[in-house]
N, CA, C and O of each residue as an XYZ file, in Angstrom:
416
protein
N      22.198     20.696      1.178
C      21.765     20.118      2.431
C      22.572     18.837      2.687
O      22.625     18.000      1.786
N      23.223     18.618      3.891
C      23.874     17.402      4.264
C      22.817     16.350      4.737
O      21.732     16.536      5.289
N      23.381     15.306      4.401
C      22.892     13.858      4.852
C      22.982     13.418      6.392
O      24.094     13.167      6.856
N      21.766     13.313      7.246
C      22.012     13.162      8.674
C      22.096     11.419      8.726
O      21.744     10.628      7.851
N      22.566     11.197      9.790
C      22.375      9.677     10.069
C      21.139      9.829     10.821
O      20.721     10.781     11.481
N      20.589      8.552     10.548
C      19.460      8.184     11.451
C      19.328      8.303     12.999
O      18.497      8.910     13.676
N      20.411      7.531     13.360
C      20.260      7.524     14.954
C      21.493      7.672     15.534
O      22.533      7.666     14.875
N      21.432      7.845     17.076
C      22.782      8.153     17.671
C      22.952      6.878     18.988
O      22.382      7.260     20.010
N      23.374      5.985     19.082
C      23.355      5.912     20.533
C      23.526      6.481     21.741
O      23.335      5.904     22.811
N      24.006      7.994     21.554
C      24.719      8.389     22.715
C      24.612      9.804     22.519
O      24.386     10.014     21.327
N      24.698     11.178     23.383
C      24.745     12.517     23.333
C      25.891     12.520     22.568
O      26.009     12.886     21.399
N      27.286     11.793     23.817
C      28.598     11.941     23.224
C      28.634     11.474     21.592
O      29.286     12.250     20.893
N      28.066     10.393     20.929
C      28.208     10.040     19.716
C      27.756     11.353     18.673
O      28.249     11.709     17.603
N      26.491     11.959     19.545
C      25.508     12.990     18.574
C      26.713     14.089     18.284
O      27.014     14.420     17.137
N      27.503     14.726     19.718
C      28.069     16.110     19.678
C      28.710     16.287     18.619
O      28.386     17.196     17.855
N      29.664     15.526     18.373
C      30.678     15.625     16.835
C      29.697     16.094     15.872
O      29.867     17.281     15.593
N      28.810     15.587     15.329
C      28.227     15.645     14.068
C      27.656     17.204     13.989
O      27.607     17.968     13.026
N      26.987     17.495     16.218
C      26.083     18.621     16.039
C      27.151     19.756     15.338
O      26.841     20.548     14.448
N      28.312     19.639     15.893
C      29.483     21.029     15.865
C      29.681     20.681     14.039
O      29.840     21.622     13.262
N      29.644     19.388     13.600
C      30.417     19.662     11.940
C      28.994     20.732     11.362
O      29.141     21.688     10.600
N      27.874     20.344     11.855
C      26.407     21.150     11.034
C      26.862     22.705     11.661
O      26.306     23.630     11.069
N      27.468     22.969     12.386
C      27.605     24.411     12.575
C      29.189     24.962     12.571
O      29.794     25.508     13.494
N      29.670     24.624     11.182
C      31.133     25.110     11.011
C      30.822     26.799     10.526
O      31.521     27.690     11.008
N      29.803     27.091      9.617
C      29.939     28.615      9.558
C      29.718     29.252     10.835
O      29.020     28.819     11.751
N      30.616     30.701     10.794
C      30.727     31.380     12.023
C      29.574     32.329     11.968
O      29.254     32.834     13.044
N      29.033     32.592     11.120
C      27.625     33.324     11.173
C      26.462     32.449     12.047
O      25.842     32.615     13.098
N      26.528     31.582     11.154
C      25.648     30.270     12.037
C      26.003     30.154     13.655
O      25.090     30.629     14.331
N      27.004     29.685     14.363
C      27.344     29.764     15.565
C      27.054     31.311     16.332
O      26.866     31.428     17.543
N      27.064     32.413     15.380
C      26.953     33.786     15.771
C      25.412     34.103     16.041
O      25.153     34.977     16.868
N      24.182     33.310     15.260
C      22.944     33.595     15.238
C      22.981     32.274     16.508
O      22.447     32.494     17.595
N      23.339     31.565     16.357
C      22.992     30.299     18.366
C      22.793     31.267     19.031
O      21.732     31.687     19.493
N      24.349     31.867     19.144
C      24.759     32.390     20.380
C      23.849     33.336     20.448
O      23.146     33.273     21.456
N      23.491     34.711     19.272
C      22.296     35.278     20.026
C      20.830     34.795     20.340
O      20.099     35.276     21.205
N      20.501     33.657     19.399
C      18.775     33.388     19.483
C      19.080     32.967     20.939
O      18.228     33.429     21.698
N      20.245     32.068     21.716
C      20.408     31.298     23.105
C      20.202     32.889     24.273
O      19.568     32.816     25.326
N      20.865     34.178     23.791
C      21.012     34.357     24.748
C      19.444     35.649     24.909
O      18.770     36.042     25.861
N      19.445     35.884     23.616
C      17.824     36.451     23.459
C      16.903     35.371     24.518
O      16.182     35.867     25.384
N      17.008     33.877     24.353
C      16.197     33.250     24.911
C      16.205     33.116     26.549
O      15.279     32.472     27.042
N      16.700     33.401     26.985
C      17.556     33.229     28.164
C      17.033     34.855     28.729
O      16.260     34.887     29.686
N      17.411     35.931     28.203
C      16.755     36.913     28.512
C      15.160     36.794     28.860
O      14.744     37.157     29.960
N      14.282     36.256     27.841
C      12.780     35.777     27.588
C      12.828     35.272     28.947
O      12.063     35.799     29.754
N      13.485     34.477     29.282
C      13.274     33.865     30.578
C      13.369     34.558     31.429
O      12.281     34.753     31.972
N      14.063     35.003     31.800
C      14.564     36.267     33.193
C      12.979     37.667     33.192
O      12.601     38.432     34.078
N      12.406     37.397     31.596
C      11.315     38.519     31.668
C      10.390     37.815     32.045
O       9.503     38.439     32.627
N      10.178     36.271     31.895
C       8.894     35.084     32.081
C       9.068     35.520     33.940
O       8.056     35.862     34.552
N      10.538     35.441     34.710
C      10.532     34.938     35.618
C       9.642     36.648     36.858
O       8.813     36.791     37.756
N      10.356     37.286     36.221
C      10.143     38.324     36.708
C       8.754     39.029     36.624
O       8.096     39.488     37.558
N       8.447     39.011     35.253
C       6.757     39.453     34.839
C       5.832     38.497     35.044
O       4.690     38.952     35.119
N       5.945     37.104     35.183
C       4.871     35.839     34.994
C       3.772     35.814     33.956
O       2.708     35.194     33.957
N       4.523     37.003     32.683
C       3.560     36.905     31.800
C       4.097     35.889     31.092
O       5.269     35.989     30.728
N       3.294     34.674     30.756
C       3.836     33.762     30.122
C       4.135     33.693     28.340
O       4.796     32.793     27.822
N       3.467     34.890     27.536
C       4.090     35.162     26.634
C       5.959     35.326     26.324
O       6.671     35.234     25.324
N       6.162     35.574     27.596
C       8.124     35.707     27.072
C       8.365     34.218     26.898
O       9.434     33.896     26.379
N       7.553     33.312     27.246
C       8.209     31.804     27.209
C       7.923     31.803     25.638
O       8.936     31.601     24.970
N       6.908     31.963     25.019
C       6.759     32.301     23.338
C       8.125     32.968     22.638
O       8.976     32.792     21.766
N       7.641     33.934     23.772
C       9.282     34.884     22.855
C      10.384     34.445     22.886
O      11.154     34.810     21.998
N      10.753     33.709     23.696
C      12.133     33.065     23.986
C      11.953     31.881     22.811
O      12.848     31.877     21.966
N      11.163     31.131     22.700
C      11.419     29.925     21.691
C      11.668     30.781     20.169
O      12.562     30.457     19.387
N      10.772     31.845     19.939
C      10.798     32.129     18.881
C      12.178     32.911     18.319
O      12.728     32.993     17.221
N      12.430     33.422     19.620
C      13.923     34.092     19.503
C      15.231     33.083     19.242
O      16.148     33.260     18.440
N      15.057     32.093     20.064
C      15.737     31.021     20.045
C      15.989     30.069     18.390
O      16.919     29.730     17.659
N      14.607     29.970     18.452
C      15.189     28.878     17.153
C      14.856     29.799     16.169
O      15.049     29.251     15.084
N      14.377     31.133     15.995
C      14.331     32.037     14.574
C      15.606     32.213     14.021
O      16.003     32.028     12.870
N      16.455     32.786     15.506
C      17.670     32.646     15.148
C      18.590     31.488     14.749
O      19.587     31.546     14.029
N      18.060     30.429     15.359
C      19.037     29.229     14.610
C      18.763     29.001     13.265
O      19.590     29.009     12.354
N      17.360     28.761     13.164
C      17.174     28.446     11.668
C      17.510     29.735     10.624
O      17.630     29.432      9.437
N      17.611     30.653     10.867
C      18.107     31.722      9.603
C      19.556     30.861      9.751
O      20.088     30.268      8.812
N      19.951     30.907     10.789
C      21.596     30.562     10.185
C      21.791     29.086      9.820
O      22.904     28.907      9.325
N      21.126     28.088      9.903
C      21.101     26.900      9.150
C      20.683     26.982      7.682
O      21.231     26.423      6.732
N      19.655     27.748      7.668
C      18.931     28.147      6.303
C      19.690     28.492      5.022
O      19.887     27.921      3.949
N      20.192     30.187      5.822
C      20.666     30.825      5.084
C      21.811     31.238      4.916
O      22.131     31.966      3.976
N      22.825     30.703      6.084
C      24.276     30.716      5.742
C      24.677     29.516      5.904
O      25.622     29.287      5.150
N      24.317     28.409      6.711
C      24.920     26.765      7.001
C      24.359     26.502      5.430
O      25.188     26.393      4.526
N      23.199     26.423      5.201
C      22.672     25.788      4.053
C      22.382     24.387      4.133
O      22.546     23.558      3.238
N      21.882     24.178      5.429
C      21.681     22.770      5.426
C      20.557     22.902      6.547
O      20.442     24.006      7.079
N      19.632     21.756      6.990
C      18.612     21.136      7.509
C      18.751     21.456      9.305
O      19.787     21.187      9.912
N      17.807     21.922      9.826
C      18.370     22.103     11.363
C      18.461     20.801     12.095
O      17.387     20.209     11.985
N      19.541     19.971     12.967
C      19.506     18.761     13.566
C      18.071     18.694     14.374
O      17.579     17.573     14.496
N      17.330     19.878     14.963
C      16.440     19.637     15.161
C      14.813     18.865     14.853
O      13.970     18.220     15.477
N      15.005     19.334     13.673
C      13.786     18.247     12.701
C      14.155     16.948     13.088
O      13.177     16.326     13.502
N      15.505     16.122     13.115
C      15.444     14.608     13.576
C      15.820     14.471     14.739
O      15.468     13.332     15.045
N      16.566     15.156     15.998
C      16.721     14.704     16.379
C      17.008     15.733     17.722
O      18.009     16.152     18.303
N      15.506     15.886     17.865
C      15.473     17.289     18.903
C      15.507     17.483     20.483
O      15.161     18.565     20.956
N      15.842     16.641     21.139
C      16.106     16.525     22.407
C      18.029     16.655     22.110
O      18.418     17.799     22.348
N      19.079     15.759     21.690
C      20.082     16.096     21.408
C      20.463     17.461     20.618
O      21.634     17.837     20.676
N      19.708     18.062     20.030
C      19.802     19.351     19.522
C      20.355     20.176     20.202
O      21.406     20.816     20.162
N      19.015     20.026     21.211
C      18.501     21.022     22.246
C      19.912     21.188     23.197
O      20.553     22.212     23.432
N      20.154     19.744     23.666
C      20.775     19.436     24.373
C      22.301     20.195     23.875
O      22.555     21.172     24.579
N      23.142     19.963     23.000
C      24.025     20.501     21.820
C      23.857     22.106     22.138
O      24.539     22.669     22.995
N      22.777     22.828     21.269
C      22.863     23.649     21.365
C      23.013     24.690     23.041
O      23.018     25.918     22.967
N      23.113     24.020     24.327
C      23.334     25.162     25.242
C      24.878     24.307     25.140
O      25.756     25.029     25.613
N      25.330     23.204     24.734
C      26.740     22.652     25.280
C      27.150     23.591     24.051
O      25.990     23.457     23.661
N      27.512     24.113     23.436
C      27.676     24.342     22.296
C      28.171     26.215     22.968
O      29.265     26.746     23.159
N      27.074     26.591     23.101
C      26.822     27.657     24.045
C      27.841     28.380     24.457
O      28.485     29.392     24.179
N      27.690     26.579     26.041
C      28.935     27.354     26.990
C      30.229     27.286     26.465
O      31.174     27.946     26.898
N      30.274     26.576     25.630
C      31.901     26.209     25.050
C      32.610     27.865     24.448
O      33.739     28.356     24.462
N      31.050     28.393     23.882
C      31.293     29.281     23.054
C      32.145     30.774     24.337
O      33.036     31.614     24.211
N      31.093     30.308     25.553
C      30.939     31.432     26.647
C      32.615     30.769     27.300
O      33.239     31.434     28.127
N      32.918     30.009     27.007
C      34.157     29.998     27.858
C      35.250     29.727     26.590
O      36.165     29.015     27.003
N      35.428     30.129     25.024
C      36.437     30.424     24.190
C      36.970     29.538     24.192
O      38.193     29.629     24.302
N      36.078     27.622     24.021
C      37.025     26.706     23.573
C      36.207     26.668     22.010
O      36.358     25.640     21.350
N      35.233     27.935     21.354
C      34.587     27.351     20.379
C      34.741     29.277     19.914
O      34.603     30.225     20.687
N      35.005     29.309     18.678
C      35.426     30.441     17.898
C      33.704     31.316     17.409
O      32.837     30.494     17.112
N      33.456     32.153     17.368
C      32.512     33.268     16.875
C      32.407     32.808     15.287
O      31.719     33.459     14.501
C-alpha cells in the first residue's frame, strides 16, 4: 500500500498523484468499466425512475474500482481520503481514457 499525502491545495495539485495510484492497466481497465456500467445505471435511473439503478450505478462504479485498487494496484482507493477529488479524477481520468491521451 502507498503512502498518501494528507492534503492537496488544488484538483490540479491532486491529478498527478490520482494517475501515479492508477499505473496498472487492469486497474484503469476496471475505471473505465465500473464508469461506464455507471453511466449506463443512469440512462436506466433516467428512463425507468426506478431509483434503484442509482444503487446500481454506485455499486457498479466503485466495485469496479476497488477490485482493481485491491487486487491488482495493491494499494488504498484515493477515495477513503480524499473523495470529492477522486470522484472528480476519476471521470477526468475517463475522458482522457475516451479520447486516447491515457493507455488501457
Amino acid at each position: 500500500m502507498s503512502a498518501q499525502p494528507q492534503a492537496f491545495a488544488s484538483f490540479r495539485e491532486f491529478y498527478p498523484y490520482y494517475l501515479s495510484e492508477h499505473a496498472n492497466p487492469v486497474c484503469r481497465c476496471l475505471h473505465y468499466l465500473g464508469n461506464t456500467l455507471a453511466l449506463a445505471c443512469l440512462a436506466m435511473l433516467a428512463g425507468s425512475g426506478n431509483p434503484w439503478w442509482l444503487l446500481a450505478g454506485l455499486v457498479a462504479g466503485y466495485g469496479c474500482a476497488w477490485i482493481g485498487h485491491f487486487v491488482f494496484e495493491k494499494n488504498r482507493p484515493a477515495t477513503f481520503r480524499h473523495p470529492l477529488y477522486s470522484f472528480a479524477g476519476d471521470w477526468v481520468m475517463f475522458a482522457e481514457m475516451l479520447r486516447g491521451r491515457i493507455r488501457f
